[in-house]
Backbone bond lengths (Angstrom), bond angles and torsions (degrees), N, CA, C in turn:
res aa  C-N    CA-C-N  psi(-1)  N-CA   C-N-CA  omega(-1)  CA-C   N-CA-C  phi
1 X - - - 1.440 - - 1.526 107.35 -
2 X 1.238 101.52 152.14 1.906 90.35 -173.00 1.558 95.92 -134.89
3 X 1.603 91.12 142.00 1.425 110.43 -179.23 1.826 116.91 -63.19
4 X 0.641 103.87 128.55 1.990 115.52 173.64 1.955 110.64 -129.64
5 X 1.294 82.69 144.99 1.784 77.65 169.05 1.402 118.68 -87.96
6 X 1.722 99.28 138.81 1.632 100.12 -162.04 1.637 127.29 -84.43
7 X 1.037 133.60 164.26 1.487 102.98 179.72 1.000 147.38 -74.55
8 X 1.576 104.44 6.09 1.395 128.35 158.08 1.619 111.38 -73.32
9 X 1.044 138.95 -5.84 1.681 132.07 179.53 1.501 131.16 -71.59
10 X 1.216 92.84 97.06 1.733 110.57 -171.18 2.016 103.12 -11.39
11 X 1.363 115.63 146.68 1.436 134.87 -177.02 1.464 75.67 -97.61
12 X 1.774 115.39 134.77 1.676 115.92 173.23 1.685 93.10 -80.40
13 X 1.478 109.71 163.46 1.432 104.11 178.30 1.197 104.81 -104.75
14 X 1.490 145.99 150.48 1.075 136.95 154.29 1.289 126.52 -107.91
15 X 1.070 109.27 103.60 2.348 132.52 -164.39 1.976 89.42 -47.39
16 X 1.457 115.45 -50.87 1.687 103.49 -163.43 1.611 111.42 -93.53
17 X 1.517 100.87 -10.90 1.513 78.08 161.20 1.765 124.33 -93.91
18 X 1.306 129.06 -13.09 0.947 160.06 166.47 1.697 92.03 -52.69
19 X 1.421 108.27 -84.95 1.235 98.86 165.73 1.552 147.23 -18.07
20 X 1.820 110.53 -56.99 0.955 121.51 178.51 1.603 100.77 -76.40
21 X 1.303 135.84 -29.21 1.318 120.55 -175.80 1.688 101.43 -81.02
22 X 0.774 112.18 0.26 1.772 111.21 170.03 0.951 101.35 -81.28
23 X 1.404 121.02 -54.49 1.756 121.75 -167.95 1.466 92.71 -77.52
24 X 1.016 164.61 -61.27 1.375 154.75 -150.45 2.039 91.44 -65.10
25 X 1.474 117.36 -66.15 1.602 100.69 -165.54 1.776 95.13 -61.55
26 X 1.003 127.63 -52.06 1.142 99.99 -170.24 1.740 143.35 -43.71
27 X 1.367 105.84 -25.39 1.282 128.77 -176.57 1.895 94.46 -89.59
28 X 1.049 111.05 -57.05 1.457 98.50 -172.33 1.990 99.95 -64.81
29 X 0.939 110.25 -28.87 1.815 98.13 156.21 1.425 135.20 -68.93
30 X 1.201 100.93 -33.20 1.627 108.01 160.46 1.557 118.76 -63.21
31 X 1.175 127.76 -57.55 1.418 156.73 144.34 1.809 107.49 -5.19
32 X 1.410 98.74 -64.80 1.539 104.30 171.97 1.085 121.26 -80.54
33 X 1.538 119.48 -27.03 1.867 111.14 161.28 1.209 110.15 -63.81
34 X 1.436 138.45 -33.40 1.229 123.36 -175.74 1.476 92.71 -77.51
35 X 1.162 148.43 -28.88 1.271 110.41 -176.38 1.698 129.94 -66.54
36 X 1.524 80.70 -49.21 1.627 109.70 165.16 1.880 103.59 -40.70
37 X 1.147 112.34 -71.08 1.475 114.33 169.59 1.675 114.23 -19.87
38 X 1.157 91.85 -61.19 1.708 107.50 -178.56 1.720 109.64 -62.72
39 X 0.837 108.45 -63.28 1.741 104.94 160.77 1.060 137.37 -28.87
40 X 1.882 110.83 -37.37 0.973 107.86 -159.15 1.589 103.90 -116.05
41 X 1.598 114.66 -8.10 1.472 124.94 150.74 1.289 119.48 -51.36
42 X 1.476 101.53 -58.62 1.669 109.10 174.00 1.196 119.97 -63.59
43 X 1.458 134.60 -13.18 1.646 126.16 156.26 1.092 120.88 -78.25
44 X 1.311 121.73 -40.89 1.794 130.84 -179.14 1.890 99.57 -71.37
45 X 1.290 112.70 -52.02 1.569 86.32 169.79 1.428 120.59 -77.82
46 X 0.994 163.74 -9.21 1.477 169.28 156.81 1.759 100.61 -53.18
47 X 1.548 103.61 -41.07 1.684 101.23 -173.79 1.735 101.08 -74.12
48 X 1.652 125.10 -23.85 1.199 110.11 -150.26 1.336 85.76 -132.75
49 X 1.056 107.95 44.94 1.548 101.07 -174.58 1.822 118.47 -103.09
50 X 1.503 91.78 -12.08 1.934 121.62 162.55 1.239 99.30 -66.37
51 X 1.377 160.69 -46.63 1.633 158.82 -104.29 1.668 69.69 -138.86
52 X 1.270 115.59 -98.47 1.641 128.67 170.51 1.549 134.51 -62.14
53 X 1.718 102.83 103.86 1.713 94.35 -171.98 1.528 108.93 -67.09
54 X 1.755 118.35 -38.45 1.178 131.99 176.77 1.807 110.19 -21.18
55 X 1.284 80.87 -56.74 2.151 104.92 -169.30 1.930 104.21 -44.94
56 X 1.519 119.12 -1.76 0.698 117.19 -142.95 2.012 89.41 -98.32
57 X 1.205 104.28 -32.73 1.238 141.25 -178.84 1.636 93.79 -51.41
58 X 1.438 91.54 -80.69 1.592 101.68 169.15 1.420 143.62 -35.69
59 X 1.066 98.55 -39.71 1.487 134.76 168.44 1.845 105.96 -46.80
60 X 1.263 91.17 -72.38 1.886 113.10 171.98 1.223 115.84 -53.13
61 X 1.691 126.81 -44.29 1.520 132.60 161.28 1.100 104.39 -36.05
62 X 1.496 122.56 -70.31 1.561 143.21 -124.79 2.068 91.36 -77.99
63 X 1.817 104.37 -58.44 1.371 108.37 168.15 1.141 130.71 -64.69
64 X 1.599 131.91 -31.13 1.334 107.11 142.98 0.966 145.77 -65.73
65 X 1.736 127.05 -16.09 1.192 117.69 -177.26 1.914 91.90 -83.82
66 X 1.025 130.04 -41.93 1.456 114.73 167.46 1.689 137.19 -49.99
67 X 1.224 104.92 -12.82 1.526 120.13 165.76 1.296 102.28 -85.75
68 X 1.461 138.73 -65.75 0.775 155.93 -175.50 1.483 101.07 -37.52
69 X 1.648 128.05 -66.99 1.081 137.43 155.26 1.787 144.01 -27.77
70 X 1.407 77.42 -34.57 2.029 94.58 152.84 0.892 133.62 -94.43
71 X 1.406 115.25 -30.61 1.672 130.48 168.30 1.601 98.90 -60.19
72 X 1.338 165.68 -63.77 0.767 154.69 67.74 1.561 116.56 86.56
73 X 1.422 107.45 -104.06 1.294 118.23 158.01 1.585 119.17 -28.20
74 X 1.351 99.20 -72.83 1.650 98.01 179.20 1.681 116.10 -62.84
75 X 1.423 115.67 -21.87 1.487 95.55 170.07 1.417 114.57 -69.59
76 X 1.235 101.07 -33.84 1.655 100.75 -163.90 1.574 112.16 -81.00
77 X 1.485 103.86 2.62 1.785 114.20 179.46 1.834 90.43 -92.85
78 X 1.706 114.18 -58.45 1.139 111.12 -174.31 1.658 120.71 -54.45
79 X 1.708 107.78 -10.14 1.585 87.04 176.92 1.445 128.89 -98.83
80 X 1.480 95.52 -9.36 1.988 124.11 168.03 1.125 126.81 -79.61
81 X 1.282 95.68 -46.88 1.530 109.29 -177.55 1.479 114.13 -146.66
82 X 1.812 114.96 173.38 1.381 124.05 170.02 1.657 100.04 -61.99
83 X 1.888 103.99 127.86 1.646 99.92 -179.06 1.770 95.06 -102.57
84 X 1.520 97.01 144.99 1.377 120.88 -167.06 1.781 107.26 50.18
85 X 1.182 135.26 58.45 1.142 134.68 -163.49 1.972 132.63 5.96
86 X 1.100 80.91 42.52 2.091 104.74 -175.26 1.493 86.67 -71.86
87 X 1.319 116.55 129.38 1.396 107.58 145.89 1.845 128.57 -68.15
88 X 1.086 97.19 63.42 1.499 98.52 -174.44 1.733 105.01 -70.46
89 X 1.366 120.72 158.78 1.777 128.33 -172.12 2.061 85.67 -94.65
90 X 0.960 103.97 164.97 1.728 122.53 180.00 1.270 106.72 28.79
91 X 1.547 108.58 59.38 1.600 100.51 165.42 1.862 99.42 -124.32
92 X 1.457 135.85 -158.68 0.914 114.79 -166.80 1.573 126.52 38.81
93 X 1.569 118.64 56.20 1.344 127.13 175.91 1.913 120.61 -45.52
94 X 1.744 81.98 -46.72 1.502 108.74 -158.15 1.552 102.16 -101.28
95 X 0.975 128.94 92.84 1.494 113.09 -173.17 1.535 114.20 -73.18
């Protein structure tokens, strides 16, 4: 009879990769509040930006750093992976 492992046999845990996938979602959650953040500066000043000409300033911060913020995103999707699943040719640089 020959020994096999049964399907009861403990999964080993591994503490640093566990780890590192903590630190990876966490940052890509941080990552998306700041964008969201940025979005949501740039609507609240754009809405109040009649009351406050200043806001107007703000306004321009808030949308560039949110352009800025997608440009960004999508490069760093286009160099890992297919971005928005397009079969686009020379994307995924970095496999």
């Amino acid at each position: 009879m020959s020994q096999s492992a049964s399907p009861l046999t403990p999964v080993r845990f591994d503490a640093e990769a566990d780890a590192k996938l903590s630190a990876l979602r966490r940052t890509k959650f941080l990552a998306a509040a700041a964008l969201a953040l940025c979005v949501l500066v740039f609507a609240l000043a754009k809405s109040f930006e009649h009351i406050h000409a200043w806001l107007g300033f703000v306004a321009a911060f808030a949308e560039a750093a949110t352009i800025g913020g997608l440009a960004d995103w999508y490069a760093v999707v286009a160099l890992f992976r297919r971005p928005l699943g397009l079969p686009i040719p020379h994307t995924a640089i970095i496999p």
